[in-house]
KEKOLVEX-482412 format. One line per 4 residues: their letters; for each residue x, y, z of N, C-alpha, C, O. Coordinates in Angstrom, 2 decimals, m for minus. Layout:
! residues N
A) X Y Z X Y Z X Y Z X Y Z  ...
***
This chain:
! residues 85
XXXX) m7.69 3.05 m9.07 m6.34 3.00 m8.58 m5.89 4.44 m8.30 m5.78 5.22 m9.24  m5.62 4.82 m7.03 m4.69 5.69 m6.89 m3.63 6.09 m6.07 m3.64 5.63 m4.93  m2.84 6.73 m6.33 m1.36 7.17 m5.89 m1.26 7.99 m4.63 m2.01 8.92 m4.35  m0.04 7.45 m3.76 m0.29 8.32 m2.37 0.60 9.08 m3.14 1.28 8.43 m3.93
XXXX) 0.78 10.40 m3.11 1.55 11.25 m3.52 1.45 12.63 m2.10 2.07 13.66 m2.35  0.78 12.56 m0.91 0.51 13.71 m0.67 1.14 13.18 1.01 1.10 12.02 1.43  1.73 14.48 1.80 1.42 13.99 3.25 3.17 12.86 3.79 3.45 12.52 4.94  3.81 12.61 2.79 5.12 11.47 2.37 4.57 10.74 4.32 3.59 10.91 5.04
XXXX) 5.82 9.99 4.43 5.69 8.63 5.80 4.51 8.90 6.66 3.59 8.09 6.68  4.47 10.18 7.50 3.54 10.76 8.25 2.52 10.27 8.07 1.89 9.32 8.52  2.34 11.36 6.99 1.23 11.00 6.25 0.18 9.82 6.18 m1.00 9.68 6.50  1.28 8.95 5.54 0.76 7.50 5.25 0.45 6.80 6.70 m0.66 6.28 6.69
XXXX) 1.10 6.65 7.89 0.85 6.07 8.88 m0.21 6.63 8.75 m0.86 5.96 7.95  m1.12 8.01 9.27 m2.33 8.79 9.74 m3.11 8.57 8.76 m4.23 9.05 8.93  m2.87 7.65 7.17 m3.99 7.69 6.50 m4.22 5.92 6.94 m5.31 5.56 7.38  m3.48 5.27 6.84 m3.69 3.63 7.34 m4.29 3.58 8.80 m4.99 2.64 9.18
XXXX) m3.95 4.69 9.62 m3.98 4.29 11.04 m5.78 4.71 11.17 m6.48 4.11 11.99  m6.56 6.15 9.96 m7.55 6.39 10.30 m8.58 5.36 9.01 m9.78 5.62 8.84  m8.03 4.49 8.40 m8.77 3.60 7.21 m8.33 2.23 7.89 m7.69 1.40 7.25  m8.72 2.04 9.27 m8.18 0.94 9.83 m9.01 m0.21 8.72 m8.71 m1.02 7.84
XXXX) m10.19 0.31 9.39 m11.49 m0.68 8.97 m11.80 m1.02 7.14 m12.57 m1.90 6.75  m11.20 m0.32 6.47 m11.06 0.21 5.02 m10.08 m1.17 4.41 m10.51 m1.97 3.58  m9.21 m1.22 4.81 m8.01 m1.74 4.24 m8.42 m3.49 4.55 m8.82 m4.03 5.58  m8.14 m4.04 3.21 m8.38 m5.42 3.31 m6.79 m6.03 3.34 m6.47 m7.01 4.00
XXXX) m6.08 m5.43 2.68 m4.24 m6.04 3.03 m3.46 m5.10 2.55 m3.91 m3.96 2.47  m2.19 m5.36 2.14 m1.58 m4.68 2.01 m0.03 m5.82 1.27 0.54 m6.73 1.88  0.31 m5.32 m0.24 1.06 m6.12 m0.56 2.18 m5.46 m1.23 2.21 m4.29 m1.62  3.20 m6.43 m1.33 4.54 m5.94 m1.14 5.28 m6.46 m2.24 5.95 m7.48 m2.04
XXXX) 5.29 m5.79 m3.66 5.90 m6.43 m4.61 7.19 m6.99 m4.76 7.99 m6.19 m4.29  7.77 m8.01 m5.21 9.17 m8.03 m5.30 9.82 m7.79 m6.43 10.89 m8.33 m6.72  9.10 m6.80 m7.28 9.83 m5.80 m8.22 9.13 m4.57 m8.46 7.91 m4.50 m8.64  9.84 m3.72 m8.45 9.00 m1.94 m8.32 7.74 m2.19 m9.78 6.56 m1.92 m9.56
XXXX) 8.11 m2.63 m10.97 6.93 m2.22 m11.84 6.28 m3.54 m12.05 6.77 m4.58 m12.48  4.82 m3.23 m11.59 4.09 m4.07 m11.10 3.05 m3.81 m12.75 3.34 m2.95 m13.57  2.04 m4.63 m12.86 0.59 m4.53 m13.92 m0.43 m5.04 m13.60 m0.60 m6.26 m13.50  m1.18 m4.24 m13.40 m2.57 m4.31 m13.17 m3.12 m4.42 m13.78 m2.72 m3.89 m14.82
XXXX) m4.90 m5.29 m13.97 m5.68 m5.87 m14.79 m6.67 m5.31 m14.69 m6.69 m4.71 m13.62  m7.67 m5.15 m15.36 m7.62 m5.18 m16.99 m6.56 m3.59 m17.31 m6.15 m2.96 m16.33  m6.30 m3.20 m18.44 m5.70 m2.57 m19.33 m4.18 m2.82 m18.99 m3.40 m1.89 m19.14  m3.67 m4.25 m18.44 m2.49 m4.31 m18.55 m1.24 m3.06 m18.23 m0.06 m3.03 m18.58
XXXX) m2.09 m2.05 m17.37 m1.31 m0.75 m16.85 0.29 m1.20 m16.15 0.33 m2.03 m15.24  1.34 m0.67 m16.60 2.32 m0.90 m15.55 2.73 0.61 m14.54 2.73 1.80 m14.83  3.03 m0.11 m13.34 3.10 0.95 m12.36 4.70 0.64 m11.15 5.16 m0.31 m10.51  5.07 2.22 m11.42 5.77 1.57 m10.46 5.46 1.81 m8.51 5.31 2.91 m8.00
XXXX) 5.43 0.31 m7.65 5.25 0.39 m6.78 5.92 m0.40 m5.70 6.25 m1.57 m5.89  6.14 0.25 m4.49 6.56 m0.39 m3.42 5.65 m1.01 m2.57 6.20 m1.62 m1.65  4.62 m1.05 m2.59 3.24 m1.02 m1.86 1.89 m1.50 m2.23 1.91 m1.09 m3.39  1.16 m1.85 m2.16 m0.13 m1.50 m2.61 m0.78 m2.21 m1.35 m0.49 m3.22 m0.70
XXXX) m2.17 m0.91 m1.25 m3.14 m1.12 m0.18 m3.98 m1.48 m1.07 m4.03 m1.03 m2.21  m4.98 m2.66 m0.42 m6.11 m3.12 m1.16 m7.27 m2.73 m0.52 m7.50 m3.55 0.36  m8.13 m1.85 m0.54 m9.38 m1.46 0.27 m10.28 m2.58 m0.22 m10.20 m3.29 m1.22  m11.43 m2.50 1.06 m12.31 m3.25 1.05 m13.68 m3.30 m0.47 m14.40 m4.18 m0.94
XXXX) m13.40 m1.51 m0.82 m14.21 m1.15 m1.92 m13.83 m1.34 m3.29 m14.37 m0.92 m4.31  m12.71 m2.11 m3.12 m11.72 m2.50 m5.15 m10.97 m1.63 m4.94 m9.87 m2.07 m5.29  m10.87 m0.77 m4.64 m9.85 0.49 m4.71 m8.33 m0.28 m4.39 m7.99 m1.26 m3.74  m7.65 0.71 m5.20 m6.19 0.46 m4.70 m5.43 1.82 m4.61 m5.53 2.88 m5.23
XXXX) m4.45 1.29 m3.39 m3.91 2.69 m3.28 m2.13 2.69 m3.38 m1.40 2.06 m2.61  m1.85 3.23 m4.09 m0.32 2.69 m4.68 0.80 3.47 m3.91 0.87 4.70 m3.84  1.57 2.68 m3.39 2.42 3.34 m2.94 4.00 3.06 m3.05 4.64 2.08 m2.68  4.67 4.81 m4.00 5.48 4.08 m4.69 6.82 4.50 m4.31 7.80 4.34 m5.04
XXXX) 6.84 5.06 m3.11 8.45 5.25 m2.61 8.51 4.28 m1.60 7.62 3.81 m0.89  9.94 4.02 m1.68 10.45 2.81 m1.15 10.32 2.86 0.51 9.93 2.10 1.39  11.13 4.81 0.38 11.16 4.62 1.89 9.88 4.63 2.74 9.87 4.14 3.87  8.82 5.20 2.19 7.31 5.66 2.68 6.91 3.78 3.30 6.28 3.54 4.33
XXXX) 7.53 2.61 2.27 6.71 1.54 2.66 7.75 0.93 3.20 7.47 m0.25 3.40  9.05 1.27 3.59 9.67 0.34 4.89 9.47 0.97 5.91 9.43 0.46 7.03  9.29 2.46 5.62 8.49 3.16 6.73 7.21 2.46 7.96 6.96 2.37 9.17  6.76 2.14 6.76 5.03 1.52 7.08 5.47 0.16 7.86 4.95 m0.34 8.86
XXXX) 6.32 m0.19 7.26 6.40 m1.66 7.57 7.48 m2.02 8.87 7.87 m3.15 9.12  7.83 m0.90 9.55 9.20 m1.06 10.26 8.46 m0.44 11.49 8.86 m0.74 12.61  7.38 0.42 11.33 6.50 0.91 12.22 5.84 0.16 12.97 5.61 0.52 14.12  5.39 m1.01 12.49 4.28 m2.36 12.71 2.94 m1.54 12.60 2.03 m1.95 13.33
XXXX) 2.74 m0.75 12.01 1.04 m0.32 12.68 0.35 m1.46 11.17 m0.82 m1.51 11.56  0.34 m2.06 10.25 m0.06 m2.86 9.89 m0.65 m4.15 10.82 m1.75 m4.68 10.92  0.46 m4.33 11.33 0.08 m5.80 12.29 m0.80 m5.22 13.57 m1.80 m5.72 14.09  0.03 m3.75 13.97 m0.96 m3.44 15.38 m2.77 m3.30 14.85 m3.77 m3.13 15.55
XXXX) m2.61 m3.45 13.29 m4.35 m2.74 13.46 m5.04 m4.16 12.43 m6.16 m4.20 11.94  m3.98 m5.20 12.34 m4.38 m6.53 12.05 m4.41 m6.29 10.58 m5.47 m6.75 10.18  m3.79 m5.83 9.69 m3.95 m5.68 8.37 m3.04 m6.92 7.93 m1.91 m7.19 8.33  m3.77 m7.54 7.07 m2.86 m8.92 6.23 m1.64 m8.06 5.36 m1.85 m7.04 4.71
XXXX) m0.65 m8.57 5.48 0.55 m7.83 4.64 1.04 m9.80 3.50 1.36 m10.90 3.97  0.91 m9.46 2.35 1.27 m10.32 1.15 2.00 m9.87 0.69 1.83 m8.66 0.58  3.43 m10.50 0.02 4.34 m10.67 m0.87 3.74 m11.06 m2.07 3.15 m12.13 m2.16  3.85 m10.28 m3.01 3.22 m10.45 m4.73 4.65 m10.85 m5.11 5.77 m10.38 m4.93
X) 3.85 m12.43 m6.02 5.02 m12.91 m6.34 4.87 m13.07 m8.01 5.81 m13.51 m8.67
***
């Protein structure tokens, strides 16, 4: 698991737009502190990218992922977007 922390909105479009092929979805919590399995970790996130390799990539400012999401480049590059419920 790790944290976009680097690069803020920009950024993130140019890292999704060049991990087209990488990214298996992309989900959208409906509460910031989310937990992940195993070690029951809580995190807080607006985001999470699911790569094709287990990896996750957390993304935890709000505006960075209405950013993402108001942009469409998710849908332009066919990435599944899920609501974690």
């Amino acid at each position: 698991m790790h944290t976009w922390n680097a690069g803020g909105t920009e950024g993130l479009l140019k890292y999704i737009q060049e991990r087209t092929d990488d990214i298996e979805k992309a989900v959208i919590p409906q509460h910031l502190t989310i937990v992940f399995q195993p070690g029951n970790e809580q995190v807080q996130a607006a985001m999470v990218l699911h790569l094709i390799s287990g990896e996750t990539l957390i993304v935890r400012d709000k505006e960075d992922a209405e950013a993402v999401l108001n942009d469409g480049i998710l849908n332009r590059m066919k990435i599944r977007i899920e609501l974690l419920r």
